[in-house]
C-alpha positions in Angstrom: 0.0 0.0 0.0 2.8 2.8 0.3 4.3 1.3 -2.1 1.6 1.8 -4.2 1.0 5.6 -2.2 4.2 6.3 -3.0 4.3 5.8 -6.6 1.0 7.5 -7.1 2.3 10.7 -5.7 5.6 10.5 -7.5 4.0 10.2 -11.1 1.5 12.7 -10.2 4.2 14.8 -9.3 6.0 13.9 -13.0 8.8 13.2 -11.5 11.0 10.4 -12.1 12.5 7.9 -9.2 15.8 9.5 -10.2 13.8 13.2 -9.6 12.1 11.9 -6.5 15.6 10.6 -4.9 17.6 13.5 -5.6 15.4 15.7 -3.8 15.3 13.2 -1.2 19.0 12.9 -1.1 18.7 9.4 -1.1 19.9 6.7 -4.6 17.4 5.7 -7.2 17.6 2.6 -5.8 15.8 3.6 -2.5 13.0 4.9 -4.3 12.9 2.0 -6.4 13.2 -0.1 -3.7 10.0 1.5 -1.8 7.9 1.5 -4.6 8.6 -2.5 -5.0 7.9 -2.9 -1.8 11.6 -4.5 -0.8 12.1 -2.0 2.0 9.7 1.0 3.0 10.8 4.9 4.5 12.2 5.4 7.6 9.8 8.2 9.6 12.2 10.8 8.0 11.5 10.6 4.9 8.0 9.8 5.3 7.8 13.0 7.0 10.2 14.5 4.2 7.7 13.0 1.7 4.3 14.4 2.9 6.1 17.5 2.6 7.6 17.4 -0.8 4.0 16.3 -2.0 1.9 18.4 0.4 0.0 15.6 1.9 0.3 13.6 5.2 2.0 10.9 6.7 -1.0 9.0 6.8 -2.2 9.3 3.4 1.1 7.8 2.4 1.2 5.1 4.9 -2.7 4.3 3.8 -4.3 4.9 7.0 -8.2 6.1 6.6 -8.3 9.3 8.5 -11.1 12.0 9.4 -12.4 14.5 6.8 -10.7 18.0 7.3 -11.5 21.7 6.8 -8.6 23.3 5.9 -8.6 26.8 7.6 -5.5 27.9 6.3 -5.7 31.1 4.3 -9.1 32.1 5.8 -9.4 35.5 7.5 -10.7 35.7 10.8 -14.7 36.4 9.5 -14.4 32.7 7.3 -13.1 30.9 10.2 -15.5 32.3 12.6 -18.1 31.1 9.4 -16.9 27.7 9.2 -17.1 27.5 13.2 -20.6 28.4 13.6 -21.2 26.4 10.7 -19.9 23.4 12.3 -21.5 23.8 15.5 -24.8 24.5 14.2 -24.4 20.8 11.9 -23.2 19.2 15.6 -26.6 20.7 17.2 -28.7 19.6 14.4 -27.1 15.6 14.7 -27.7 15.8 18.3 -31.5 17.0 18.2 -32.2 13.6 15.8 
């Protein structure tokens, strides 16, 4: 499954294992190695990886995780939006 994570991310990227290991600063082989599932990252470059590809750790290790709003690059008025938003939604669920 990273294996597979991996290699999704790299092609959607467009880069190459050659690309994708030089920006690591690890060999070709590493990369190779990853996606072929002979060895898998050490939490470095997992970390290093969710980064380069602006996604998380857990979306490379395959892990199912919670929906997310993203409030980055809201002002203070969308935030406070999104807030009572969500707590109205939560009162709603709780009424049924």
């Amino acid at each position: 499954m990273i294996s597979d994570n991996i290699k999704r991310l790299r092609e959607n990227a467009g880069l190459s294992q050659a690309a994708l290991a030089r920006k690591l600063g690890v060999t070709r082989a590493s990369v190779n190695a990853w996606e072929m599932e002979l060895s898998a990252p050490t939490a470095q470059y997992l970390i290093a990886l969710a980064q380069l590809f602006h996604t998380t750790t857990d979306d490379i290790l395959g892990l199912e995780s919670q929906e997310q709003i993203v409030l980055r690059g809201m002002n203070e008025q969308e935030k406070r939006l999104m807030y009572d938003l969500i707590s109205y939604i939560t009162e709603r669920k709780e009424e049924e």
